[in-house]
N, C-alpha and C positions, 0 to 999 in steps of 0.2 A: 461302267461296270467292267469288272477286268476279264481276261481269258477264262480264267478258273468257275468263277462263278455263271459266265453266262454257260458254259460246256454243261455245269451242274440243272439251272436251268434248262437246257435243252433236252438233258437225260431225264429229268422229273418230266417232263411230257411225256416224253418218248416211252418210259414206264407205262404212265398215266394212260398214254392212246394204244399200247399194246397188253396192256393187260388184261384181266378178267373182268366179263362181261357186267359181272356183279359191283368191281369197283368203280367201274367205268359209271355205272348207271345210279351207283351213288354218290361220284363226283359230280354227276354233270347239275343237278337241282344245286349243289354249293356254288360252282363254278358263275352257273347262270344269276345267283341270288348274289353272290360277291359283286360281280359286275354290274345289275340294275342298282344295288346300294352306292357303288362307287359312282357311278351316273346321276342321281340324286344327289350324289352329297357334293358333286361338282355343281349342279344348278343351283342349289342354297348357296354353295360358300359365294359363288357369282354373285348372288342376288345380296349375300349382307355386305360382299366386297366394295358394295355401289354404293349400300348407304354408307359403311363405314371412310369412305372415299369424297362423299357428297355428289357422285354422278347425277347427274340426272336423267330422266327417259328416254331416250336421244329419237324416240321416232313417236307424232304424239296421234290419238285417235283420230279416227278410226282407222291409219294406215296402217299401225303397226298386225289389226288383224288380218289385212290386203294383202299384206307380205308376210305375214307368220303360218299361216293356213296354210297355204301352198307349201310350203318348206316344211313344215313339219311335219303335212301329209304328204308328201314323198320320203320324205325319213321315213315315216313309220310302216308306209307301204313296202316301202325296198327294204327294210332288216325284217316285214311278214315274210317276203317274198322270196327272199334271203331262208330265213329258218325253215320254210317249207322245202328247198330242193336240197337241204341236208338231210333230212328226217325222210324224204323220198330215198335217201342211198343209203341210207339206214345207219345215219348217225348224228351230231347238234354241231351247231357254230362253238359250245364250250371246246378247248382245246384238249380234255381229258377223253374225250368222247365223239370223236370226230368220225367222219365216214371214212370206210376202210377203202374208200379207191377216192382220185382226183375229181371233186365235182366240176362240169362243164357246161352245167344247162341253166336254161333261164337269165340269172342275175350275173351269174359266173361264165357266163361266156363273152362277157364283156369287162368285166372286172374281176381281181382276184378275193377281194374283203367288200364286197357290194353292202355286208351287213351291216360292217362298220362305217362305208358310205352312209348309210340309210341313218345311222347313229349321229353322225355327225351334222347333218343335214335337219333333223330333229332338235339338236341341241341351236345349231341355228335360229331354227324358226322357234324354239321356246324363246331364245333369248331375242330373238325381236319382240315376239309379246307380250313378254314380262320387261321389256323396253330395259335389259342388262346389256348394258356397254361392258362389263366386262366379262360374260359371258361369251357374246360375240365377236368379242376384238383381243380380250386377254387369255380367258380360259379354256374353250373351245379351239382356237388355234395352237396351243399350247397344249392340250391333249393329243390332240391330230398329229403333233411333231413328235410326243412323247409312246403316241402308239406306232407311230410308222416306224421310229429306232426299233423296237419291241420286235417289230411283227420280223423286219431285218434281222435284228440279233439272236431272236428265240429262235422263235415259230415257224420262219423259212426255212430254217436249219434243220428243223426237227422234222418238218411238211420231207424234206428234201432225205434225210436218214432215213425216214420212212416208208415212204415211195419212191426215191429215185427216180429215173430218168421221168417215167410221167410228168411228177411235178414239176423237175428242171424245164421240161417242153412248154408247159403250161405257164408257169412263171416267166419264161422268155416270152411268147407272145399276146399274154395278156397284163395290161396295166393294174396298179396296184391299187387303185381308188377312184381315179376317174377314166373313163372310157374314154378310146380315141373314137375320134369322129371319123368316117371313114364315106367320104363320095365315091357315094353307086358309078361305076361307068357302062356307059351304054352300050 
């Protein structure tokens, strides 16, 4: 995407997160309904990609539900866990509609897109249960690189025009998707 267009993209936010409270609040039911459509329609294409491929199941019963449960209920707990301390600051993870100051609590004091963790960790443990190799290996990796450019090109940009130094602080010491590990010392 070249200069011109992502600048455009970034002002369409930046409209979108400082505008009136009325459009904000009826972007965000679009915003949130585009994205669980585009997440469905990524686990189908996965799933006819396998048969159209001749994949086979690659993890066979009952493991694949030993390993998919776990993962996918941490996905789905971490993007709950996620949506609740936006709506605490009194605003949604859609980026039309976001909280008017830096979230830091909870999911976000360790990561900066914990929601999108929780998404991605989801699509994992689907696709081991629905035994999609290309789910797991092709199209879920493959989103993850295609939202991390995104979140770089757009959306920091715009978090950053927005808020300022805040965010630059925050953005520097917290990781973008997985939490560092940090030993306690005594």
């Amino acid at each position: 995407m070249n200069a011109r267009l992502t600048s455009k993209w970034i002002a369409l936010f930046y409209r979108a997160a400082t505008g009136t409270k009325s459009v904000r609040t009826l972007l965000t039911p679009v915003g949130a309904g585009i994205f669980m459509v585009f997440i469905v329609a990524l686990i189908l294409v996965s799933v006819q990609l396998d048969r159209w491929l001749h994949f086979p199941a690659f993890i066979s019963c009952p493991w694949h539900w030993v390993l998919s449960l776990p993962l996918a209920g941490i996905g789905f707990l971490l993007a709950g866990w996620s949506v609740q301390h936006f709506l605490k600051a009194r605003g949604t993870p859609v980026p039309f509609n976001p909280p008017p100051r830096v979230v830091q609590t909870g999911p976000y004091a360790h990561t900066r897109n914990p929601m999108l963790s929780g998404v991605f960790c989801l699509m994992f443990g689907l696709g081991v249960l629905l035994g999609s190799i290309s789910l797991v290996c092709i199209v879920t990796p493959l989103f993850i690189m295609i939202t991390a450019w995104e979140l770089k090109a757009i959306e920091e940009p715009e978090l950053e025009k927005r808020l300022g130094e805040s965010y630059r602080a925050y953005r520097q010491k917290t990781p973008m998707f997985i939490p560092r590990l940090r030993i306690r010392k005594k």
